[in-house]
N, C-alpha and C positions, 0 to 999 in steps of 0.2 A: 874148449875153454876160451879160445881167442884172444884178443887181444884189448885192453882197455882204455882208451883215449883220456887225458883228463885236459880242458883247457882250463887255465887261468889268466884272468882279466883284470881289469879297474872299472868302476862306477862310469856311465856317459850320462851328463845333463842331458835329459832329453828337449830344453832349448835349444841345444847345440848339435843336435844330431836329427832333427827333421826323416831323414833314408831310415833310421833303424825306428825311428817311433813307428812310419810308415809297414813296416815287417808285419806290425801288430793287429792283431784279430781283433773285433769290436767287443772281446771278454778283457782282453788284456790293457786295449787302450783305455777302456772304463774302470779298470782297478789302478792302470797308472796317474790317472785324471784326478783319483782319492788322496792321492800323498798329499799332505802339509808341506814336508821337510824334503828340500831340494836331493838330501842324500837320498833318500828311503827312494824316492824316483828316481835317481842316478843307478841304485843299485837294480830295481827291478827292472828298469828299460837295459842296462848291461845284460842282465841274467836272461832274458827271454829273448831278446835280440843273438846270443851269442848262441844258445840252445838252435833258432829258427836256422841260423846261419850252416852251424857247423852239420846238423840234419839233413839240412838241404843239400849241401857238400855231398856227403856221405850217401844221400838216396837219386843225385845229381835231381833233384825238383826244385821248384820255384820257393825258396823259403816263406813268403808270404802268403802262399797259398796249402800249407800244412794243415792241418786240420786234428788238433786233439782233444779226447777226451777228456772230462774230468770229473767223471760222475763218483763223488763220493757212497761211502756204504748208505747213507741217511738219502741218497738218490738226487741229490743237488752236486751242481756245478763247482763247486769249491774243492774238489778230490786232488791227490796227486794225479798232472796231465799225463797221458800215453799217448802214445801215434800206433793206431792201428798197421798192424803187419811194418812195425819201424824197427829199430832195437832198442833199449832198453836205455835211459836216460836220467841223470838226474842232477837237479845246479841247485845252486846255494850263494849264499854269499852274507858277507858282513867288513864290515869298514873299507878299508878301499880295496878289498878283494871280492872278487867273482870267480864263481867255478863252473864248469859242466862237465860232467863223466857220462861216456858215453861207450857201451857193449854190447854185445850178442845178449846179454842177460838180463834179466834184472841188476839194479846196481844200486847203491846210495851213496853219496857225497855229503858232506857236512864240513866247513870252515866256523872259526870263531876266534874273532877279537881278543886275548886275555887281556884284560882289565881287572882292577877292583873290586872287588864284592865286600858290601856291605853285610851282608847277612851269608860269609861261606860257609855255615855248620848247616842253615836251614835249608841251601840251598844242596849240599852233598846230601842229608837226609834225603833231600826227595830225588837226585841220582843214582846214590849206593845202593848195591843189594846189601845184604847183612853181612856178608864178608868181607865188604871192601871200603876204604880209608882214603880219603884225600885229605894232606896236610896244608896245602898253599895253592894260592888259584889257577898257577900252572898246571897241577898234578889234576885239579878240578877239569878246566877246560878242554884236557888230553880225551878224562873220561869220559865228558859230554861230546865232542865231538865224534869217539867211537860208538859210542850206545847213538846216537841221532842219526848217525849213517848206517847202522845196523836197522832202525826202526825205518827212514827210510827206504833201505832196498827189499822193505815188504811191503811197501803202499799203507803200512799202520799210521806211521807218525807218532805224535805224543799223544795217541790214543791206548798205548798199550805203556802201563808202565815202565820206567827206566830200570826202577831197582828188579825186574825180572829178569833181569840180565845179568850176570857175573863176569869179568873178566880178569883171568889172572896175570901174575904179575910179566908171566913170558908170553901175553896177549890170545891164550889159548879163551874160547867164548862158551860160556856153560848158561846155554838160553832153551828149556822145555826140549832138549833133545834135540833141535836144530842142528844142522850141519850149514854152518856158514863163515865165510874170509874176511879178515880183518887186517887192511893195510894202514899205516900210520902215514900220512904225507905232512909239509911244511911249505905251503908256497909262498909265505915271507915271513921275518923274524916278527914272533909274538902273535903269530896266526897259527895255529892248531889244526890240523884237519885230519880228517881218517876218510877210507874209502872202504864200503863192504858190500856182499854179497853172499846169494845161496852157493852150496859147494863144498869141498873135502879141501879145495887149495885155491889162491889166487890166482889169477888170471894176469900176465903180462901185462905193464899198466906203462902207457909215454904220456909223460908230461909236458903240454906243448902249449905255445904261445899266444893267446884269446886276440890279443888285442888285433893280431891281421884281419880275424874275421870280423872287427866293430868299427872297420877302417869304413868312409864314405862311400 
């Protein structure tokens, strides 16, 4: 079962951080190159900087010199990345939070902002299975952040509906007979996150500090 790394971080301007844009492979610096909005690049040069770092740590290699795939099912380049013969990886992020969960396994991570919602009936319709109920955006954002790191730690994403998923109310997961772990995390007030995987039970999870590894 092992053990589960999770770091949490903050956003780096990548004008201000030159070493960590440098980390980046000519896929990565050409989608950070696309942001308009200084956040949206804050947040992906944090997220793939803190992944190459804490990897490299971990398999003692040059972090800039990693090498992953990302061949989606449709055979293009935009899939969720793996590192061959690596462990099992997966980051995320939203407002000034960064994450990376890092196992022996497969894994998924998922954070999320709660905010406002405009439309929350239309938006729980297309979360909910038929069983289940959110009343206020809190209870909303819990849900989404569990089902997105459950679809995560299969490499689907938002390619497999969400409402195919149930989860009840003591976090037990009724998904096509899967056997998979569902941990609820918090790494700051009004940020939601859940951590999942394949498995009968979770795996030992340390929640450690990003920001050493996004140091110059």
């Amino acid at each position: 079962m092992g053990t589960c790394t999770v770091w949490w971080a903050a956003p780096v301007a990548p004008s201000g951080a030159p070493g960590l844009v440098g980390l980046l492979d000519a896929h990565e610096r050409e989608r950070l190159a696309r942001f308009r909005r200084e956040g949206d690049a804050a947040r992906y040069l944090a997220a793939h900087a803190l992944t190459r770092r804490a990897l490299g740590e971990r398999l003692d290699a040059d972090p800039a010199a990693l090498v992953f795939d990302r061949t989606c099912r449709c055979g293009e380049q935009h899939g969720k990345p793996r590192l061959a013969q690596g462990p099992g990886f997966s980051f995320t992020h939203a407002g000034d939070v960064v994450g990376l969960a890092v196992h022996d396994g497969p894994v998924g991570l998922d954070v999320e902002q709660a905010r406002p919602l405009t439309d929350l009936a239309g938006m729980a319709e297309h979360a909910c299975a038929p069983d289940e109920r959110v009343t206020d955006t809190g209870e909303f954002f819990r849900l989404w952040t569990r089902k997105e790191a459950l679809l995560k730690s299969t490499g689907e994403g938002l390619s497999t509906p969400m409402a195919d998923i149930s989860i009840a109310a003591d976090g037990a997961v009724r998904w096509g007979g899967r056997a998979v772990w569902l941990l609820d995390l918090s790494p700051a007030p009004g940020y939601p996150a859940a951590l999942a995987g394949p498995g009968p039970a979770p795996p030992a999870v340390i929640e450690a500090d990003g920001h050493a590894l996004l140091r110059p």
